[in-house]
CHARMM internal coordinates of N, CA and C (Angstrom, degrees):
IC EDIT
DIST 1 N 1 CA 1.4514
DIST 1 CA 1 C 1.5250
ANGL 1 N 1 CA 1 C 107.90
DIST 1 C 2 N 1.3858
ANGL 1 CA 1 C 2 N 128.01
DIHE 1 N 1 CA 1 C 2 N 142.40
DIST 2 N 2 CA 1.1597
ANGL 1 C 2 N 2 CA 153.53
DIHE 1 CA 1 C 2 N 2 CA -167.13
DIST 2 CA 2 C 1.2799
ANGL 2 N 2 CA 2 C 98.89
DIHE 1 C 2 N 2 CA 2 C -64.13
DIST 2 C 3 N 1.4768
ANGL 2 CA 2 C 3 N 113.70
DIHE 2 N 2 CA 2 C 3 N -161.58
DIST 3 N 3 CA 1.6322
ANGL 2 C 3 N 3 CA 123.00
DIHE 2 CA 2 C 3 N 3 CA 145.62
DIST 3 CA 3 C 1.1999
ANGL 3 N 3 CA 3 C 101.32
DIHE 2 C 3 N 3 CA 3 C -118.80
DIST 3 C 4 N 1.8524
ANGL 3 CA 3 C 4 N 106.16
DIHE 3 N 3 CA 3 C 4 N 177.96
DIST 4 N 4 CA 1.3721
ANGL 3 C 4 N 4 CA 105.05
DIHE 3 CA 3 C 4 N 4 CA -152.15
DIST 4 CA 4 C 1.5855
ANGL 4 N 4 CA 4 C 103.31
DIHE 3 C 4 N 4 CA 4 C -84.59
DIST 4 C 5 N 1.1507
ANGL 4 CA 4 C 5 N 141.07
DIHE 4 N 4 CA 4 C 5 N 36.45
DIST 5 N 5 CA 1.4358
ANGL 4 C 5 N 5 CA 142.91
DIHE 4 CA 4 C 5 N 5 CA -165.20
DIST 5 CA 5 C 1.8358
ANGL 5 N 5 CA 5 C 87.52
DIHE 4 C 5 N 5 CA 5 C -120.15
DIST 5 C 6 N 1.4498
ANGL 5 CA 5 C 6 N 104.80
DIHE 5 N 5 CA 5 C 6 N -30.47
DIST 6 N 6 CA 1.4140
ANGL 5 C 6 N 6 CA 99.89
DIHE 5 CA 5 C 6 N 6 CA -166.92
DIST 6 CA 6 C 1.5410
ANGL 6 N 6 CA 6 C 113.72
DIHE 5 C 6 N 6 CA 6 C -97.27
DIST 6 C 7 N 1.4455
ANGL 6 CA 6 C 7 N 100.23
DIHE 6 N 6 CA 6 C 7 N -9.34
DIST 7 N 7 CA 1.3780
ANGL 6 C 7 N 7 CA 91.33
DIHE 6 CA 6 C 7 N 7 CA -178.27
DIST 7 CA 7 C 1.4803
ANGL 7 N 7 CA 7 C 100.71
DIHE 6 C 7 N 7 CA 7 C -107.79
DIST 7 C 8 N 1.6971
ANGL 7 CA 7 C 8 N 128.14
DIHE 7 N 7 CA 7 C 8 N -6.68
DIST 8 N 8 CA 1.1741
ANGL 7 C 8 N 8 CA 114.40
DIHE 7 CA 7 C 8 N 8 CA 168.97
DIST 8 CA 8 C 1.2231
ANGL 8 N 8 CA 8 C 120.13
DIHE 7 C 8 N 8 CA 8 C -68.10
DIST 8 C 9 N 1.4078
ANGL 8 CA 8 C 9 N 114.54
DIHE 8 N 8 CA 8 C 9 N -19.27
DIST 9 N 9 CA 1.9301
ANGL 8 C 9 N 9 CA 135.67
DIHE 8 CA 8 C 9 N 9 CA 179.58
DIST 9 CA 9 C 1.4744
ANGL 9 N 9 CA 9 C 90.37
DIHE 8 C 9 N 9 CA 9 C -76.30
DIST 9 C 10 N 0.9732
ANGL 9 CA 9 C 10 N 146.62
DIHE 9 N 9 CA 9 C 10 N -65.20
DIST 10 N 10 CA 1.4116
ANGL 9 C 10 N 10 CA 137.71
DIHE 9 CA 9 C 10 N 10 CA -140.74
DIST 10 CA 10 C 1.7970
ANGL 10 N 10 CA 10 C 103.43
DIHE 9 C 10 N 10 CA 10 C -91.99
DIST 10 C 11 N 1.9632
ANGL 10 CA 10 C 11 N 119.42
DIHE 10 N 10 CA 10 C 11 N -16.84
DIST 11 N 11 CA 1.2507
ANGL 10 C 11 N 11 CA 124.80
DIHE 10 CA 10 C 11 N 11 CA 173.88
DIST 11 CA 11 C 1.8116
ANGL 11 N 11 CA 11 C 102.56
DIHE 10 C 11 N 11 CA 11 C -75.57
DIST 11 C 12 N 1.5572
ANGL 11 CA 11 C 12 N 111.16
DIHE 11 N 11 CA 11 C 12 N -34.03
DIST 12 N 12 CA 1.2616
ANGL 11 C 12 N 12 CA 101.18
DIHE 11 CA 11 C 12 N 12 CA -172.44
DIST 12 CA 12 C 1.5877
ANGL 12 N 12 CA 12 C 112.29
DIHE 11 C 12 N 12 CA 12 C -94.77
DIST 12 C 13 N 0.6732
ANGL 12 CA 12 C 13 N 94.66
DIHE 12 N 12 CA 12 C 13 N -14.91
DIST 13 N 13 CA 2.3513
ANGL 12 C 13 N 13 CA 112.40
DIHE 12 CA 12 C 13 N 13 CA 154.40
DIST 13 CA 13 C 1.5191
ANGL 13 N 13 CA 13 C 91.81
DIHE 12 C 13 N 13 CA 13 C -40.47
DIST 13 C 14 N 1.1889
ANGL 13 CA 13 C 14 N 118.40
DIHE 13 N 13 CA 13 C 14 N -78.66
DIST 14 N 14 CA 1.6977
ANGL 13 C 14 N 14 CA 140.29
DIHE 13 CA 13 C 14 N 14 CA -139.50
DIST 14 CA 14 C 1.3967
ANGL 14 N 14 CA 14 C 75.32
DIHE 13 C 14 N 14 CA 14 C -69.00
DIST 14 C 15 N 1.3912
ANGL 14 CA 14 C 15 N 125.59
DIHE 14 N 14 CA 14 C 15 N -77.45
DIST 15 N 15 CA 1.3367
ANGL 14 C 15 N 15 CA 125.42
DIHE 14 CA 14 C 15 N 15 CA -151.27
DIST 15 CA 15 C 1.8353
ANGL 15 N 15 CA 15 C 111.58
DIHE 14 C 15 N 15 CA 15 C -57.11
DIST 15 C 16 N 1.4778
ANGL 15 CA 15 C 16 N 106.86
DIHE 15 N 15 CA 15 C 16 N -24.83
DIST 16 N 16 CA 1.4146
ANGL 15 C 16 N 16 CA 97.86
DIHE 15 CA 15 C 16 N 16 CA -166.74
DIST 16 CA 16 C 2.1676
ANGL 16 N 16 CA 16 C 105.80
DIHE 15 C 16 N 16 CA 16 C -94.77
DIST 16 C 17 N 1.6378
ANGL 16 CA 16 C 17 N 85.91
DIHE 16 N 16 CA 16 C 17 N 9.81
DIST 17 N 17 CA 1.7723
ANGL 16 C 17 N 17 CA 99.91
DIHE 16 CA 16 C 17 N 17 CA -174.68
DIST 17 CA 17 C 1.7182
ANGL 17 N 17 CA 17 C 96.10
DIHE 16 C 17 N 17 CA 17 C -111.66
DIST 17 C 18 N 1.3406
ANGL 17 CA 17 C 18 N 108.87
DIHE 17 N 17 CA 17 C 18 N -32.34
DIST 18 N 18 CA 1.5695
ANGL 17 C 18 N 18 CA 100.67
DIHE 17 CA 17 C 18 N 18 CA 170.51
DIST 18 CA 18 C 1.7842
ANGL 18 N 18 CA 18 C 117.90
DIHE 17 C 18 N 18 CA 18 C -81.55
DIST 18 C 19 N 1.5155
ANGL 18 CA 18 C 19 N 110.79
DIHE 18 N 18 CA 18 C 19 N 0.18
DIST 19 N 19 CA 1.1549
ANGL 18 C 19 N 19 CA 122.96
DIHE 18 CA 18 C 19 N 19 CA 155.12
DIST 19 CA 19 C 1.5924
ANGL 19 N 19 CA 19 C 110.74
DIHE 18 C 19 N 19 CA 19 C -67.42
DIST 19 C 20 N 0.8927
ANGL 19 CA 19 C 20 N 107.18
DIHE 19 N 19 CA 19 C 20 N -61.01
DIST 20 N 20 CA 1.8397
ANGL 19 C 20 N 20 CA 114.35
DIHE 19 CA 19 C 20 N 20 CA -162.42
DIST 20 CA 20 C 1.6906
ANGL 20 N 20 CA 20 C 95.13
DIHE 19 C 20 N 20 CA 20 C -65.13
DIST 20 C 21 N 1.2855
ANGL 20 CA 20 C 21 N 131.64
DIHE 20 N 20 CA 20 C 21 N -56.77
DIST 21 N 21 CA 1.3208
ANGL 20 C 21 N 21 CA 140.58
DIHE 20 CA 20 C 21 N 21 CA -171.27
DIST 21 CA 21 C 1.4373
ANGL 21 N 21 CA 21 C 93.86
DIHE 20 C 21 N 21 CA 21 C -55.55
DIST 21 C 22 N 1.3529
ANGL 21 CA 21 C 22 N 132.02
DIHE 21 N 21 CA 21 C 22 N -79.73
DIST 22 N 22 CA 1.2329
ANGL 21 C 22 N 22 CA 110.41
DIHE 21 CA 21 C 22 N 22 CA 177.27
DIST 22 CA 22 C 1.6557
ANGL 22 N 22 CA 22 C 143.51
DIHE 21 C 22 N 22 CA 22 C -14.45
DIST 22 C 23 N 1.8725
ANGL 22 CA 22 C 23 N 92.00
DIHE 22 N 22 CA 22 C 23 N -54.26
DIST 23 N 23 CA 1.4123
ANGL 22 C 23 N 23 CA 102.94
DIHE 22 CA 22 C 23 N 23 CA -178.56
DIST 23 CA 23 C 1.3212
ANGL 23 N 23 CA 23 C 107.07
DIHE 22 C 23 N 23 CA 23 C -55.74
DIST 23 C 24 N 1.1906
ANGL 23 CA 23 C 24 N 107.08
DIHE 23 N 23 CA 23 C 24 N -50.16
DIST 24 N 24 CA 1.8288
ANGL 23 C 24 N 24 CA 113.78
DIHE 23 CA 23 C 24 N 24 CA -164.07
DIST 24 CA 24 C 1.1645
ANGL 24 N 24 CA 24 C 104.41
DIHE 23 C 24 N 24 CA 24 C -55.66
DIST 24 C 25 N 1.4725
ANGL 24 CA 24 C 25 N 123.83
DIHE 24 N 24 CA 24 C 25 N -41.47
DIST 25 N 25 CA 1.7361
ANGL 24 C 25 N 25 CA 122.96
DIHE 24 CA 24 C 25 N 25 CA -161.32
DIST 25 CA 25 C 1.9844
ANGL 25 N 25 CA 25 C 94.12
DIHE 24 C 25 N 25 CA 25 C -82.84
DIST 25 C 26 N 0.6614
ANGL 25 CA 25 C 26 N 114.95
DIHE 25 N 25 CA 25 C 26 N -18.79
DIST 26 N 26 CA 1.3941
ANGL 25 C 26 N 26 CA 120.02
DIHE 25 CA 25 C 26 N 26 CA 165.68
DIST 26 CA 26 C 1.9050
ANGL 26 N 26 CA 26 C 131.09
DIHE 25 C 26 N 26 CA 26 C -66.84
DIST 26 C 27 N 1.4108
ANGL 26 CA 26 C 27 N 80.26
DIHE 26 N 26 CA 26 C 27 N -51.75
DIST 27 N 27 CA 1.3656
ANGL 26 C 27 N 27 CA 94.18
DIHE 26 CA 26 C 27 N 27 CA 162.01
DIST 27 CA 27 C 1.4951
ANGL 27 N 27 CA 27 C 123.31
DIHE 26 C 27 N 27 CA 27 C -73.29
DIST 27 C 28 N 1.2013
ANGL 27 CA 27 C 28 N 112.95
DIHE 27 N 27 CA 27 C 28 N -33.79
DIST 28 N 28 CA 1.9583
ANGL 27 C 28 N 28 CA 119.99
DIHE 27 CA 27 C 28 N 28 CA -173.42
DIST 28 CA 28 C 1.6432
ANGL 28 N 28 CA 28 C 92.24
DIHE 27 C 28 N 28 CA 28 C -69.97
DIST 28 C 29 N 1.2749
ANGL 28 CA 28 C 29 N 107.50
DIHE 28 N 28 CA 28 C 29 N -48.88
DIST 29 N 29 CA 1.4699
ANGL 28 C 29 N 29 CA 103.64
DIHE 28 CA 28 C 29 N 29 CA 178.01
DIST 29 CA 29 C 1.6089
ANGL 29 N 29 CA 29 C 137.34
DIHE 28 C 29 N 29 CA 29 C -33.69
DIST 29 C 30 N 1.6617
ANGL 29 CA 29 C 30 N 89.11
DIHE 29 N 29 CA 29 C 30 N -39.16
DIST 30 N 30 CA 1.4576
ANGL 29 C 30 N 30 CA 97.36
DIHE 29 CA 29 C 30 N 30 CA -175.30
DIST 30 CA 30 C 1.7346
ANGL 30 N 30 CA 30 C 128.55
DIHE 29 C 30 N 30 CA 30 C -104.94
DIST 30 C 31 N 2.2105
ANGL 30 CA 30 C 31 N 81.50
DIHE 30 N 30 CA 30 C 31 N 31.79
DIST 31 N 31 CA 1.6432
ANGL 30 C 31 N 31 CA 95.51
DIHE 30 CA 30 C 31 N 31 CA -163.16
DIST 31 CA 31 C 1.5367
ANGL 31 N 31 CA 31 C 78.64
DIHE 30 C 31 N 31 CA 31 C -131.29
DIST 31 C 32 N 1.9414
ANGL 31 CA 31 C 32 N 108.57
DIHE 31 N 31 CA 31 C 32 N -158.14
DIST 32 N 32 CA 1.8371
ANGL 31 C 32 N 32 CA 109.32
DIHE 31 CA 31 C 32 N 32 CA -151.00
DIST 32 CA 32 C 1.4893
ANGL 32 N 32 CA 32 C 70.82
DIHE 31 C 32 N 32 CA 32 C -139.52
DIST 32 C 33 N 1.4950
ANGL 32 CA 32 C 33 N 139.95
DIHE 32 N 32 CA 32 C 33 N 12.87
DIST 33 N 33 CA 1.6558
ANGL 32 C 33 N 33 CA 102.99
DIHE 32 CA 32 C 33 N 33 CA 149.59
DIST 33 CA 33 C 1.7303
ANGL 33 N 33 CA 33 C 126.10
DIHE 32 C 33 N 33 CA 33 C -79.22
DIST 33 C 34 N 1.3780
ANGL 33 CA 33 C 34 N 78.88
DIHE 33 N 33 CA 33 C 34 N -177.99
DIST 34 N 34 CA 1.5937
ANGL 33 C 34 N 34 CA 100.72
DIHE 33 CA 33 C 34 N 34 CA -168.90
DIST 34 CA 34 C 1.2786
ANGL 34 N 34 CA 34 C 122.91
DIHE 33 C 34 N 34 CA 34 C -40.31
DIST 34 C 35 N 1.5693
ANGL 34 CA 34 C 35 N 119.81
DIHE 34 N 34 CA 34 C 35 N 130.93
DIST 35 N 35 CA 1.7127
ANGL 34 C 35 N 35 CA 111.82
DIHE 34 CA 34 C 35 N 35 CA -166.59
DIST 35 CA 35 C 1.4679
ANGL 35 N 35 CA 35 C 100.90
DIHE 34 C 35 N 35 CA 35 C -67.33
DIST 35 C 36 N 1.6382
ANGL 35 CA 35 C 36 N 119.20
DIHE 35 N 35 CA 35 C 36 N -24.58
DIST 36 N 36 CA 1.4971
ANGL 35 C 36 N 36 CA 122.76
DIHE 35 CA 35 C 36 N 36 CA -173.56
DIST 36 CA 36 C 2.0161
ANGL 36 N 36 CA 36 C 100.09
DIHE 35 C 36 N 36 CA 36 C -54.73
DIST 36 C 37 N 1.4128
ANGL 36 CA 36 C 37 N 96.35
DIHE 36 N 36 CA 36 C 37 N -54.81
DIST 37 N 37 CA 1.8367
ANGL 36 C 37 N 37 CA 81.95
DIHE 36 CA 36 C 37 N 37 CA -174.09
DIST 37 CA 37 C 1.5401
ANGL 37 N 37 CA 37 C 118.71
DIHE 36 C 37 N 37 CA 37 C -66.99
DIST 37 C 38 N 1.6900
ANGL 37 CA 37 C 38 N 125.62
DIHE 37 N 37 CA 37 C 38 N -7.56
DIST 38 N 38 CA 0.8065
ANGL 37 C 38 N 38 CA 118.16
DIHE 37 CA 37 C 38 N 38 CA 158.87
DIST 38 CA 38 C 1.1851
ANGL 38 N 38 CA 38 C 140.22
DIHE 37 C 38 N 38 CA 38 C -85.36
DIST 38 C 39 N 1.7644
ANGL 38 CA 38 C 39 N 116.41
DIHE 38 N 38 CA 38 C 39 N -4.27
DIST 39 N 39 CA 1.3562
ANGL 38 C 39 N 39 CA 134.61
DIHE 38 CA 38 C 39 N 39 CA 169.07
DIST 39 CA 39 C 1.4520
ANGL 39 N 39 CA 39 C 106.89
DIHE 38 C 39 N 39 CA 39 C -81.20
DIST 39 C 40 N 1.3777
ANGL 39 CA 39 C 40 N 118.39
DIHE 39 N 39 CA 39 C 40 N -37.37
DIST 40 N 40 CA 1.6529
ANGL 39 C 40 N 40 CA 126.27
DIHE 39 CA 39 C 40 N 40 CA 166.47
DIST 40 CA 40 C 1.5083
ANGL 40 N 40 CA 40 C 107.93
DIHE 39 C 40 N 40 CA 40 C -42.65
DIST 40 C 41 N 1.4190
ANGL 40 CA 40 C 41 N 116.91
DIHE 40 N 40 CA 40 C 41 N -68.05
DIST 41 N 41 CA 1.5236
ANGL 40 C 41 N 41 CA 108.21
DIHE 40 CA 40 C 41 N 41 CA -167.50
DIST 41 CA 41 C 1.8065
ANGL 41 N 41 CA 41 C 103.58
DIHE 40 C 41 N 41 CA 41 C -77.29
DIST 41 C 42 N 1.1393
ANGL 41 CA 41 C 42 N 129.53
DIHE 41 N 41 CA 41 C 42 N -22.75
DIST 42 N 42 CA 1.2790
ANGL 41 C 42 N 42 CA 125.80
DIHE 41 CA 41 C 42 N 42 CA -172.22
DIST 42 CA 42 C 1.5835
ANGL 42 N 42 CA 42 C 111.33
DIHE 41 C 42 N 42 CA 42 C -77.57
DIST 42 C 43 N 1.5048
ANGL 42 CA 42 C 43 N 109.42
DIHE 42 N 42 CA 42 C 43 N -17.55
DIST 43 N 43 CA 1.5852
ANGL 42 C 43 N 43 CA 114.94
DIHE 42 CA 42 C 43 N 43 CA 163.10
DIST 43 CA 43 C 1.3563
ANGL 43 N 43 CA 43 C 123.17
DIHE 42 C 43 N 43 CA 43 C -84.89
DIST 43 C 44 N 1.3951
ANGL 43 CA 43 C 44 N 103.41
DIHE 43 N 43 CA 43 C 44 N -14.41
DIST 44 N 44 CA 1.6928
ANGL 43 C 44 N 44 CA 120.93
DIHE 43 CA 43 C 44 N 44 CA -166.90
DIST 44 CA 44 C 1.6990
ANGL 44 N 44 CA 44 C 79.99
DIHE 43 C 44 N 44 CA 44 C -84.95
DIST 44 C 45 N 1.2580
ANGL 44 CA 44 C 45 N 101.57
DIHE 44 N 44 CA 44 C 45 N -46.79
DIST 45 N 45 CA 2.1564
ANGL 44 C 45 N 45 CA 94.36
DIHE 44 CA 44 C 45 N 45 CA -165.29
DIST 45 CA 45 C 1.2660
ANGL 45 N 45 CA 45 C 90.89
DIHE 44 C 45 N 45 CA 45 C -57.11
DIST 45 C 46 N 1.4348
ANGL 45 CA 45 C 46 N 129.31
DIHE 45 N 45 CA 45 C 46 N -57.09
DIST 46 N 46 CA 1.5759
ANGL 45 C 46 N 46 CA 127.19
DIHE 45 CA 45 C 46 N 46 CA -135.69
DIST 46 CA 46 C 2.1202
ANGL 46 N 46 CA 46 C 86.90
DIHE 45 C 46 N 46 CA 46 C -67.00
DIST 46 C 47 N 1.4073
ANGL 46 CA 46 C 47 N 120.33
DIHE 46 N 46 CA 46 C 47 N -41.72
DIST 47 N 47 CA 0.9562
ANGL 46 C 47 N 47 CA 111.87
DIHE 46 CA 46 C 47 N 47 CA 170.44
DIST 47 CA 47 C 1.2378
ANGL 47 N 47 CA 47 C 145.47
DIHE 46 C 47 N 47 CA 47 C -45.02
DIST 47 C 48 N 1.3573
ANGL 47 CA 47 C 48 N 103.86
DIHE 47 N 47 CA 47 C 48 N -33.94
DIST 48 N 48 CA 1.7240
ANGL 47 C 48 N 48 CA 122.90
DIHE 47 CA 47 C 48 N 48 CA -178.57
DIST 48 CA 48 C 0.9099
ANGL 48 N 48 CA 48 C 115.40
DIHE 47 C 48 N 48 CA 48 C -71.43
DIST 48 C 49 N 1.8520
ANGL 48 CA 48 C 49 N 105.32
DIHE 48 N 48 CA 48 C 49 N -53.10
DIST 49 N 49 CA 1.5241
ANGL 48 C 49 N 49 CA 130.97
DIHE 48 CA 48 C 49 N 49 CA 165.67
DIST 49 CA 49 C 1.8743
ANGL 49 N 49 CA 49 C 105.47
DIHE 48 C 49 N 49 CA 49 C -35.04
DIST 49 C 50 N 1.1301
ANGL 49 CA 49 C 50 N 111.51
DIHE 49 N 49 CA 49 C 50 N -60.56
DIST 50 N 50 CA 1.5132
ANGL 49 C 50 N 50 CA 97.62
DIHE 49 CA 49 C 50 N 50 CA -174.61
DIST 50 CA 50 C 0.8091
ANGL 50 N 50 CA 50 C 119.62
DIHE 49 C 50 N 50 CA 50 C -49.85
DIST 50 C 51 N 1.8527
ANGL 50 CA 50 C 51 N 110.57
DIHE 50 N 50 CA 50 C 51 N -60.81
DIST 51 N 51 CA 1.5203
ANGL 50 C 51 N 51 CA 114.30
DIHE 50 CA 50 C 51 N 51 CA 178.50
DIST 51 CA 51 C 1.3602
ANGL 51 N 51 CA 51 C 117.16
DIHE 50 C 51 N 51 CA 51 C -44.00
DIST 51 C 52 N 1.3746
ANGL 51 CA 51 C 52 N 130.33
DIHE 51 N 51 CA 51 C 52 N -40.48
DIST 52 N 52 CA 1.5369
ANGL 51 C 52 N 52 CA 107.86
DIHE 51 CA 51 C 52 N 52 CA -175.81
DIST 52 CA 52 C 1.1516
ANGL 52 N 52 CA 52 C 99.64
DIHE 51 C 52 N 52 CA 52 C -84.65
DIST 52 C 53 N 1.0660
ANGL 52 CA 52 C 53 N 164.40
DIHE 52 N 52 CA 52 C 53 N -19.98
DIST 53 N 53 CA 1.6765
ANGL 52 C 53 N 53 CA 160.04
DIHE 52 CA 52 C 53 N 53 CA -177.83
DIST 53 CA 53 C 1.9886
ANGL 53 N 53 CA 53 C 97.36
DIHE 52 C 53 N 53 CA 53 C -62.20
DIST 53 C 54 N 1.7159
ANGL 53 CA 53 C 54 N 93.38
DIHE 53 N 53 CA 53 C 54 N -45.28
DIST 54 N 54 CA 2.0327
ANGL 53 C 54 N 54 CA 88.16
DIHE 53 CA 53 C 54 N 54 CA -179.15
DIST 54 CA 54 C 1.6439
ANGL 54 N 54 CA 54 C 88.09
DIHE 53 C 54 N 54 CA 54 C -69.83
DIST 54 C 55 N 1.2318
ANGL 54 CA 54 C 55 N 143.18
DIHE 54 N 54 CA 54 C 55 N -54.62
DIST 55 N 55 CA 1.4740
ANGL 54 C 55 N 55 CA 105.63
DIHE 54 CA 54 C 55 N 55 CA -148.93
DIST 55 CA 55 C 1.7488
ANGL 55 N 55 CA 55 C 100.11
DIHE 54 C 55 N 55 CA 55 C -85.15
DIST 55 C 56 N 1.2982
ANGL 55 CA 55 C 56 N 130.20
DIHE 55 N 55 CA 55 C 56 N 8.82
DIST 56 N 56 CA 0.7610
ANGL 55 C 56 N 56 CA 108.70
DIHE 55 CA 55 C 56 N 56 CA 158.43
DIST 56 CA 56 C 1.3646
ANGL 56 N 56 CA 56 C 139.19
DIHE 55 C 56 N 56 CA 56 C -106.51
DIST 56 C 57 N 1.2522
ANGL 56 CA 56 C 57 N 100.16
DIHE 56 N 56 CA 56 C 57 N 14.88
DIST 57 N 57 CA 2.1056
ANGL 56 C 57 N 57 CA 114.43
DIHE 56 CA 56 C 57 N 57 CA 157.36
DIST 57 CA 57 C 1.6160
ANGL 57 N 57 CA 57 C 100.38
DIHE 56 C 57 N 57 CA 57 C -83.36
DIST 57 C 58 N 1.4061
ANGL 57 CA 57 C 58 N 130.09
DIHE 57 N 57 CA 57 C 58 N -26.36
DIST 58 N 58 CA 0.7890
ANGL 57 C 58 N 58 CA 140.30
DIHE 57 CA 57 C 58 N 58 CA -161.04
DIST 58 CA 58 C 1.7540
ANGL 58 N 58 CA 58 C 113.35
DIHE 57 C 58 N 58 CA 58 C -82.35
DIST 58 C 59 N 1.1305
ANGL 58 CA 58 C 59 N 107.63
DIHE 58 N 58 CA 58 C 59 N -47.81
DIST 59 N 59 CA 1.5632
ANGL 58 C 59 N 59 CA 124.91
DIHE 58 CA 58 C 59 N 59 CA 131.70
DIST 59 CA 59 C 1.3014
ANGL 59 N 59 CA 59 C 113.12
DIHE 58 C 59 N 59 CA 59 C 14.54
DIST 59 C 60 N 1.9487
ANGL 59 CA 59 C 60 N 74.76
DIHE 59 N 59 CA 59 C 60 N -101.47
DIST 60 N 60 CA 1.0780
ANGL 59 C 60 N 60 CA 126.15
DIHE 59 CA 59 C 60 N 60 CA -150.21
DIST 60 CA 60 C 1.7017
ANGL 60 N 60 CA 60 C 100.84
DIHE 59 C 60 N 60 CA 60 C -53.18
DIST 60 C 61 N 1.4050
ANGL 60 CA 60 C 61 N 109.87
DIHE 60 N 60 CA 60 C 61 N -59.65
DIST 61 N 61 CA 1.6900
ANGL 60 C 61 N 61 CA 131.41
DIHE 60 CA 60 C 61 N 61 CA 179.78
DIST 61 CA 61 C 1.4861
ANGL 61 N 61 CA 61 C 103.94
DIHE 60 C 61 N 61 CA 61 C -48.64
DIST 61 C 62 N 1.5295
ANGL 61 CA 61 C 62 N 127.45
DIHE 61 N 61 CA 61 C 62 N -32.58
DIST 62 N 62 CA 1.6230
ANGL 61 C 62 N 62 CA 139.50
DIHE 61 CA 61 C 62 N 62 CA 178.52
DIST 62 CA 62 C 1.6909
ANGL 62 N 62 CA 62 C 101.42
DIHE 61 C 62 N 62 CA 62 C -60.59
DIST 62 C 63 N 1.5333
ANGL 62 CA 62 C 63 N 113.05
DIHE 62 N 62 CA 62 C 63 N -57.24
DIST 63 N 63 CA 1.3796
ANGL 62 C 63 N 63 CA 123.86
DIHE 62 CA 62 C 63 N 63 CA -164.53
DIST 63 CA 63 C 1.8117
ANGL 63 N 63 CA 63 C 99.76
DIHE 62 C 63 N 63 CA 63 C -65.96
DIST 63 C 64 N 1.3592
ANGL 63 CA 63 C 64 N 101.59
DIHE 63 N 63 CA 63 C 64 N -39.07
DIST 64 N 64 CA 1.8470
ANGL 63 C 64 N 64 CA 97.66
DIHE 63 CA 63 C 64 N 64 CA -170.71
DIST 64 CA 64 C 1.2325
ANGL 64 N 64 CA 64 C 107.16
DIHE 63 C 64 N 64 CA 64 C -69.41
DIST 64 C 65 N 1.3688
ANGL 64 CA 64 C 65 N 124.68
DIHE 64 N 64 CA 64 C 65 N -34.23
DIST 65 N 65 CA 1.6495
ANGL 64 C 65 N 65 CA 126.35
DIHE 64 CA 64 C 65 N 65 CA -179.87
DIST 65 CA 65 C 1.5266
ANGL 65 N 65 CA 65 C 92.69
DIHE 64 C 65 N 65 CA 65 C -74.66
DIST 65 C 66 N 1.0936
ANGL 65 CA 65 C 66 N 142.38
DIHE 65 N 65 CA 65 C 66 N -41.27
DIST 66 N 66 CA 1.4378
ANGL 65 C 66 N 66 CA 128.10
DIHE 65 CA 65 C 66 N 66 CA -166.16
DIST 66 CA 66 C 1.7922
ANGL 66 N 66 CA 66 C 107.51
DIHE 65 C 66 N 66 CA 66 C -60.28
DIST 66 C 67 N 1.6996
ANGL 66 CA 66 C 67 N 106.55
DIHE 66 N 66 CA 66 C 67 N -44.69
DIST 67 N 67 CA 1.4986
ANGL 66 C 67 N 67 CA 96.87
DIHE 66 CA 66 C 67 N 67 CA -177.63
DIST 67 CA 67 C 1.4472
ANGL 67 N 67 CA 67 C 116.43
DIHE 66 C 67 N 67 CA 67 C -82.93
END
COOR INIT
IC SEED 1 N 1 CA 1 C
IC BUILD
């Protein structure tokens, strides 16, 4: 594990990539391709999504040991 400078960089990574993934699965939605490429990026979100949810218990667990 990093320090917390590195994992706040790599939580706001996730968050600013579960931005973009979103958009796209939003956008494919409101077009006539394949549900397969839209299950691709909507698994890619659910993925990202985790990852930033772990670094952010991870955080979170940094800030409680600090006080």
């Amino acid at each position: 594990m990093g320090n917390k400078l590195d994992i706040l960089h790599e939580y706001q990574l996730a968050e600013e990539k579960c931005s973009e993934l979103s958009n796209v699965c939003e956008k494919l939605h409101g077009t006539k391709r394949g549900n397969h490429l839209i299950e691709v990026y909507e698994e890619k979100l659910r993925n990202t999504e985790s990852q930033r949810d772990n670094l952010s218990v991870i955080l979170a667990a940094m800030d409680a040991a600090e006080d």
